[in-house]
N, C-alpha and C positions, 0 to 999 in steps of 0.2 A: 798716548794713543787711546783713544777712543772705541767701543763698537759694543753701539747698546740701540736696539730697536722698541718701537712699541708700537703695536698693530692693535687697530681695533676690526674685529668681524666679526663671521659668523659659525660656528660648529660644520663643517662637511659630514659629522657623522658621530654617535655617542661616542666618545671616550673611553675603552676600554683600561681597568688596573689591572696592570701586570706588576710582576715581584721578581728579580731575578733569584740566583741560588744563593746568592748574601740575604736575602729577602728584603733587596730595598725596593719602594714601591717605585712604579716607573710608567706613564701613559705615553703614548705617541699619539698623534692626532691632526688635523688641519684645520686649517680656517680659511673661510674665502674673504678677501678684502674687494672690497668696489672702489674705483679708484673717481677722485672728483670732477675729472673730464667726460663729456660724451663724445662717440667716436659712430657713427650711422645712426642717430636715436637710441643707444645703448651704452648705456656704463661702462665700463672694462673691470671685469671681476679677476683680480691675482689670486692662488694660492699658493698657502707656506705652510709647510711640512714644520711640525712644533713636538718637541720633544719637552717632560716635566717631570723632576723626580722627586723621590720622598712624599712632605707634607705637601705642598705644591700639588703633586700628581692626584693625591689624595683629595683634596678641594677639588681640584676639576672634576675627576669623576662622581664626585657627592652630589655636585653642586649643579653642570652644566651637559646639555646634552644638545643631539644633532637641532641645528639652527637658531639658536640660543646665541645672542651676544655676548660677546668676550671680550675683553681689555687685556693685551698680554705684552708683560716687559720683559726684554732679555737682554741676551747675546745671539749674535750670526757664528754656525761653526759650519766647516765643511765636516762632511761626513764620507770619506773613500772606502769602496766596499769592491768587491768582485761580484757580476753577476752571473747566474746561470749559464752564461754562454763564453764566459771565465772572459768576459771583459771586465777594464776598470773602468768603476763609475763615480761620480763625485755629486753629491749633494747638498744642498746649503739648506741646513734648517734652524731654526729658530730654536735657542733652548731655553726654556721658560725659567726668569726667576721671578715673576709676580704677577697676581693675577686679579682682576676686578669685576664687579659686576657692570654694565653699563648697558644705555636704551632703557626704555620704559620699563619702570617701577610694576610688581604684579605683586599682588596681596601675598603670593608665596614666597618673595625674595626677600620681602620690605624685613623681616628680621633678619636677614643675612648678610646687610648692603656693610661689607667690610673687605681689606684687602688680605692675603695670604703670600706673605713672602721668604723667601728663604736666602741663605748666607751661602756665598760663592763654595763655603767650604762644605756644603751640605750635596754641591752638584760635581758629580764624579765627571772625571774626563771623556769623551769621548773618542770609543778606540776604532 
């Protein structure tokens, strides 16, 4: 079985580090994908809810900020939670294990143009 994604976009918004109480590093974030069909003179823009941990999370937040292209490879998880209103709800996000720089070169990346990847055993379960 199979289930490995790679989306190329763009930042919805800076990247915020966070750290749980183990103090692993941990970002959540989105990216809007444009999809290669026109639909009334307009693109179709998807977004996907992207979770990254550790070194991983750490690059991203160093490195890319809101509308900044992205290259990012994972896995698809759902993600079941209870919300405010004590329904359940189920989410499919993306959970980052690698990540690139891609789209045009800018005199501040050109020394940074490398991938950051991490080992399945470095990415905790989602609970």
């Amino acid at each position: 079985m199979l289930n490995q994604v790679v989306l190329q976009g763009r930042l919805t918004a800076n990247p915020e580090l966070k750290h749980t109480q183990s103090n692993i590093a941990v970002t959540s974030f989105s990216i809007a994908v444009e999809e290669n069909r026109i639909v009334n003179d307009e693109r179709k823009t998807n977004f996907f809810k992207c979770v990254a941990w550790r070194n991983c999370a750490e690059f991203i937040c160093k490195y890319f900020e809101k509308g900044k292209p992205i290259l990012i490879n994972g896995e698809l998880r759902n993600d079941t939670y209870t919300d405010k209103n004590n329904v359940n709800r189920t989410d499919t996000i993306v959970l980052v294990s690698g990540v690139n720089f891609c789209g045009a070169k800018s005199n501040e990346s050109q020394s940074k143009d490398f991938e950051q990847s991490v080992s399945d055993d470095d990415i905790p379960p989602v609970e």
